[in-house]
C-alpha positions, 0 to 999 in steps of 0.5 A: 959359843956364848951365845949357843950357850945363852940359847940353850939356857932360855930353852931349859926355862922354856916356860918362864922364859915364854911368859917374860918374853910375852910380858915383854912383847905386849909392853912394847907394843903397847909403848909403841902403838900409843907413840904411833897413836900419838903422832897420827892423832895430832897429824889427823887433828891439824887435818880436821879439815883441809882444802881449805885455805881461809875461815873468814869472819866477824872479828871474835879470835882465832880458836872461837871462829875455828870451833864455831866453823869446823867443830860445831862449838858455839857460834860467832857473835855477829855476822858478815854481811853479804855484800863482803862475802860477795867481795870475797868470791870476786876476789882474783885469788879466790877459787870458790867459797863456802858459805855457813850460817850457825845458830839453830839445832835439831834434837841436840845437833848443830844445824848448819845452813850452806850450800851445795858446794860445802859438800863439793869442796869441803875435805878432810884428813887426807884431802878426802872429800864428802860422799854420801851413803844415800841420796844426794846433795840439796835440790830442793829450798826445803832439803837437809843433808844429814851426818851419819851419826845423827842418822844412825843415832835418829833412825833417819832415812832419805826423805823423813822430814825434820824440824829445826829449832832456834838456839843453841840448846838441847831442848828449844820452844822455839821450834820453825814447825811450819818449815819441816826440811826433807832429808835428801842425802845421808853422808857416809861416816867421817870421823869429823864433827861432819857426822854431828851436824844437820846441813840445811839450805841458805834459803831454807834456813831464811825462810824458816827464820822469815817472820812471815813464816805462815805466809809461805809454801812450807814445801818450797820455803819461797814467801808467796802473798796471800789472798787477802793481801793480794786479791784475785780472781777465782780462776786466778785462786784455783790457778795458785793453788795448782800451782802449789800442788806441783810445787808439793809434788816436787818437795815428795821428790826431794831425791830427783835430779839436781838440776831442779834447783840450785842452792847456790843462786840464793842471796842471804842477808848475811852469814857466819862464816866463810871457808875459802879456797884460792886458786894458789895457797901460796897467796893464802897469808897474802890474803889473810893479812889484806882482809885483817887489815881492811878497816872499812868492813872489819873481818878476821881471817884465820888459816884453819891448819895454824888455828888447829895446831894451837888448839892441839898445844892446849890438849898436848898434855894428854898425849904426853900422859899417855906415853908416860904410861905406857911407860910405866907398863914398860918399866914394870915388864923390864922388872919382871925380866930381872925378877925371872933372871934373879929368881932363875940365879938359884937353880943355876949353881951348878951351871955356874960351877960347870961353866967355872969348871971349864974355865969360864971367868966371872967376866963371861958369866956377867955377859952370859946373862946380859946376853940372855936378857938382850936376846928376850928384849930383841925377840920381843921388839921384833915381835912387837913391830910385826904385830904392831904394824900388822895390827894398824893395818887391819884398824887403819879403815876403823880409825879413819871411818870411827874416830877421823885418825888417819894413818899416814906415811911411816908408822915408825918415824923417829920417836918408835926408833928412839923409844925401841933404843931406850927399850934395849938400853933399859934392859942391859941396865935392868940386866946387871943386877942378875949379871952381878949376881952371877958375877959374885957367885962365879968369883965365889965358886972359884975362890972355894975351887982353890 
């Protein structure tokens, strides 16, 4: 009966009752969406990349290889020679391996030099690996691929010719003019820092750096001895040339097949970095700890997932600013639902004096209002959930696509129930202040009664 009674009220103050009841709705919400936010965005952090078992280095720290290797950011202070790498891949428990070379820019950009099984084995979020939007991987000494924000941001297409510059900076005078590389693929939008980096050949990146560089065929990177070093016929000078017409010819068809070269038969003198995979993860701190021990050749060698996650412990804070804001908001609606509940005290003398009347004690009138409180609070928290989970459901190819987070396994894990329970226990208590107002008037009716 209380509570038909309790429903019947909320519905003579249908208006003021509707406007809490939103207040209310869109502060949940909001508290439970930024909680939801929270977990995913420290989950898709730690899964910025994955599939990969080691990063391997020169020695330089953990956080310096990781931000070099996975975000772009600044690059390591001395190579690993590719007699080590070359170990490394003949390793037993080494499934494949990817190669990265850092230090030059484009525009602005990181420029990256790889090989193709970058974009075979590089994996991100969910395990999900690299597509392209357009093109195709390497198939030329002289072709880049793109991300799909400096393709967007640029205007680039496949088969636009870019130049690299030397150094890190914005802007560079050092710029390899006479090795232009080929777009031959654009990736499709990861939300990684995959969309800000230019990837460009091992062997391409070589030549560009070859102080001989005016020496080679700018379309196929590959040094060739001039006609003054190396002295020849006419017959034979007329040969080369055809030669390297066809060589031009297949750099204007950077998009064909990619049988017509194979970016991973180049030997570089040395690289940056290398990211393993192994054939059992099981092995993977087995392996870390005979490679940081290896006193001949000195290398380092992190597990990318432990790395992140320490990285993730120094931006922690703003995850807990967030919440702690929301909070707020929350704190301001459940105000909002005692000042409804208070002001609402006036105009229901005479309901009191009724309900007393009939022999309703001071007792129930204090429940009475707790019980109109707690019903606005779980109307709300429903709608809040439904809207919530109808709301992730709908960004969730948005947030994976823009910003790398991915939404993954039960959106309401345990902190979304221990954050709707502090909900529902905060309005009981915010509750009392008009349900001991009601309490004082019922007493105060029935002492004028008598």
């Amino acid at each position: 009966m209380i509570g038909s009674i309790a429903l019947e009220s909320l519905k003579r103050r249908r208006s003021t009752a509707l406007l809490t009841l939103i207040s209310i709705t869109i502060s949940i919400s909001l508290l439970i969406s930024v909680d939801i936010i929270r977990t995913q965005v420290k989950s898709s952090f730690t899964r910025t990349v994955s599939g990969v078992d080691l990063i391997v280095g020169a020695p330089s720290g953990q956080l310096n290889l990781l931000l070099s290797s996975v975000f772009n950011i600044g690059t390591p202070t001395k190579g690993i020679e590719w007699e080590s790498v070359a170990a490394l891949k003949n390793n037993r428990q080494v499934d494949w391996i990817i190669p990265l070379s850092l230090g030059d820019t484009h525009r602005g950009f990181r420029v990256v030099g790889t090989t193709n099984a970058f974009f075979t084995h590089f994996k991100y979020g969910d395990k999900q690996t690299l597509t392209f939007k357009n093109g195709a991987m390497f198939n030329t000494p002289l072709a880049t691929v793109v991300g799909a924000d400096i393709a967007a941001d640029l205007g680039y297409e496949v088969g636009d010719s870019i130049i690299i510059s030397h150094g890190l900076g914005n802007v560079s005078f050092n710029n390899h003019d006479e090795h232009p590389f080929v777009i031959s693929g654009i990736l499709q939008k990861t939300g990684t820092p995959v969309d800000k980096a230019v990837y460009v050949t091992l062997e391409g990146l070589e030549e560009a750096h070859s102080p001989h560089q005016g020496q080679g065929s700018a379309s196929t990177g590959i040094t060739r001895p001039s006609a003054i070093q190396n002295p020849a016929s006419e017959h034979e000078h007329e040969h080369e040339h055809e030669h390297e017409h066809e060589h031009e010819h297949e750099h204007e068809n950077a998009t064909e097949s990619l049988e017509d070269y194979n970016a991973n038969a180049f030997t570089p003198e040395q690289v940056s970095v290398v990211m393993i995979g192994l054939k059992n993860r099981v092995t993977a701190l087995q392996l870390q700890y005979r490679i940081n021990q290896n006193k001949t050749t000195p290398l380092m060698a992190i597990l990318p997932g432990m790395a992140l996650a320490e990285l993730w412990q120094i931006m922690g804070n703003i995850e807990a600013l967030l919440l702690g804001l929301s909070a707020l908001i929350v704190a301001c609606a459940l105000i909002g639902l005692s000042t409804m509940l208070l002001a609402s005290m006036r105009e229901r003398y005479q309901e009191i004096a009724v309900l007393r009347s009939i022999g309703a004690g001071p007792g129930t009138l204090l429940l009475l209002i707790q019980l109109e409180a707690m019903l606005l609070a779980a109307i709300s928290t429903a709608l809040s959930i439904g809207l919530v989970v109808a709301i992730m459901a709908l960004i969730k190819p948005w947030l994976s696509s823009e910003y790398g987070i991915f939404l993954s396994g039960a959106l309401l894990g345990k902190s979304s129930l221990i954050i709707i329970s502090l909900m529902l226990l905060a309005t009981y208590l915010v509750s009392l202040f008009p349900a001991i107002a009601a309490y004082r008037r019922g007493l105060h009716s029935g002492l004028s009664g008598r």
